[in-house]
N, C-alpha and C positions, 0 to 999 in steps of 0.2 A: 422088105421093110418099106414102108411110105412115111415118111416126113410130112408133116404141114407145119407152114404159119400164116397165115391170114389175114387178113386187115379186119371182113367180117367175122372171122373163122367159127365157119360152118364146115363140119366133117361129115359130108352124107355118105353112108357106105348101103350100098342096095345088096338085097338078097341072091341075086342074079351076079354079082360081081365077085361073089366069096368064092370059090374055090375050095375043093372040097379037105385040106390043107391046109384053110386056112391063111389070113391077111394077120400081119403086125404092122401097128402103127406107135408112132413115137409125132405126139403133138407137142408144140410151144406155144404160147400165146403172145401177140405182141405188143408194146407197151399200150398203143390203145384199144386192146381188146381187154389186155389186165386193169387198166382203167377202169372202164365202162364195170367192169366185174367188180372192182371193191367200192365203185360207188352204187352199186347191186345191192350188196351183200353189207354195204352200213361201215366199211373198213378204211383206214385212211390211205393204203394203198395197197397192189401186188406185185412186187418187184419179180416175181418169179412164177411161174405158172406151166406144169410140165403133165403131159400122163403117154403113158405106157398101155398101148391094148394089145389082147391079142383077141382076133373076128375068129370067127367057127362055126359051122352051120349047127343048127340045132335039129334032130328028127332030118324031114325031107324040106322043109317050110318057115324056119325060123333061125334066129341067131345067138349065139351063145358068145358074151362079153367078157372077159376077164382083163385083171389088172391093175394098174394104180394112176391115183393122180397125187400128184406131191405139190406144193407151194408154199410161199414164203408170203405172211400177210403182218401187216405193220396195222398196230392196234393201239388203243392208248387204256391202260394201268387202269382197274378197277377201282383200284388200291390209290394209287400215287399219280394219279393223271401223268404219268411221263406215258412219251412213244414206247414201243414198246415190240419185238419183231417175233412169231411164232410161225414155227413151224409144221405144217399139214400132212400127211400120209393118208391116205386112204384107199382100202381094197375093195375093187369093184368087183363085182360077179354079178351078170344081170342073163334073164332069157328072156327073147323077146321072139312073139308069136306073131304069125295073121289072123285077122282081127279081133275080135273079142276075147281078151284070155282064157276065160271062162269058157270060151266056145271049140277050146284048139285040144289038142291030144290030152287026156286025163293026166293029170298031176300027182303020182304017188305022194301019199301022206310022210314017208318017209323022206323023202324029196323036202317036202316042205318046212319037216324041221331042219333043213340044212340051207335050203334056197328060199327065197323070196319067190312072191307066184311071178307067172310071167308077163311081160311088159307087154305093149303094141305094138308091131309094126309100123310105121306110117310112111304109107305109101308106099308098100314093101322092101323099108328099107330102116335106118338108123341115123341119128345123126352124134357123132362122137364128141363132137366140141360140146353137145349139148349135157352129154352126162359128164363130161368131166365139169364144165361148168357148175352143174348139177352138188359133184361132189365136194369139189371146191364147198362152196356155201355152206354143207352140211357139215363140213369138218372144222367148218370157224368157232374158235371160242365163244359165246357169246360173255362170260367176264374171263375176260385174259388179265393176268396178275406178270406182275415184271416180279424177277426170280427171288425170293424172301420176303416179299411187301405180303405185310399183315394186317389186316384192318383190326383196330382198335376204337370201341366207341369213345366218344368224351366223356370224360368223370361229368355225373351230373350234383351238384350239391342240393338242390333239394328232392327228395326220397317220390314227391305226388308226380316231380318230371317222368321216372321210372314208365317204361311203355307199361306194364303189366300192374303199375300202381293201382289202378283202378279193381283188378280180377283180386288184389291183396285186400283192399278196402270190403270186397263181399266174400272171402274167404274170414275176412275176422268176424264176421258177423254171423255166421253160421257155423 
């Protein structure tokens, strides 16, 4: 098992380093890398920032990702403008080939209803901070609601306010 935490946390794992057995990794991120991350990602902060891999060769040439990244991201209420704190999970599963995907060992079609095609290598290797980072992002609410907040329009008193007043006015008419 390898641990990181980083100041830039960059995780490069190369092809040549895997073992055929396979690497696990257990990242954190440190408060200023969770920083730099929620003001990325538009969020008012990330108190918590965690993932879990496991490395695996893929074929003779490539690498197979598995795992999760979990976090905790402070948002503020669609609903109720209050802060507001949710919690992330996400499962990765990624392959990643030498060079052109498209160029690397044929992809069973049945493969692909299960898998994503496969990623790049760069520079025959991977960088892990990067897809957890990655997922982080993709797994944020973009409206995060604090727990029962319901939006309610305003009563409007006059009927022409009405957004669809207008499509009412050419339905009477025909």
């Amino acid at each position: 098992m390898v641990s990181a935490v980083q100041p830039g946390w960059s995780v490069p794992v190369r092809l040549d380093e895997v073992p055929e057995n396979g690497l696990r990794f257990d990242l954190a991120a440190d408060a200023g890398v969770r920083s730099a991350l929620a003001q990325a990602a538009g969020v008012e902060g990330t108190p918590r920032l965690e993932a879990a891999f496991e490395v695996t060769r893929y074929s003779h040439n490539g690498l197979h990702v598995t795992g999760s990244v979990s976090a905790t991201v402070r948002q503020t209420c669609v609903v109720t403008l209050e802060p507001v704190e949710n919690e992330i999970r996400e499962g990765v599963d990624l392959t990643f080939v030498p060079g052109k995907p498209e160029a690397a060992a044929p992809v069973r079609e049945e493969d692909l209803a299960v898998h994503e095609p496969p990623e790049r290598l760069v520079d025959g290797g991977i960088d892990l901070a990067a897809i957890a980072a990655e997922f982080l992002i993709l797994g944020i609410d973009p409206y995060p609601r604090k727990e029962g907040a319901v939006f309610t329009a305003p009563p409007s008193e006059d009927a022409a306010d009405h957004p669809f007043a207008a499509l009412a006015q050419l339905k009477k008419r025909s």
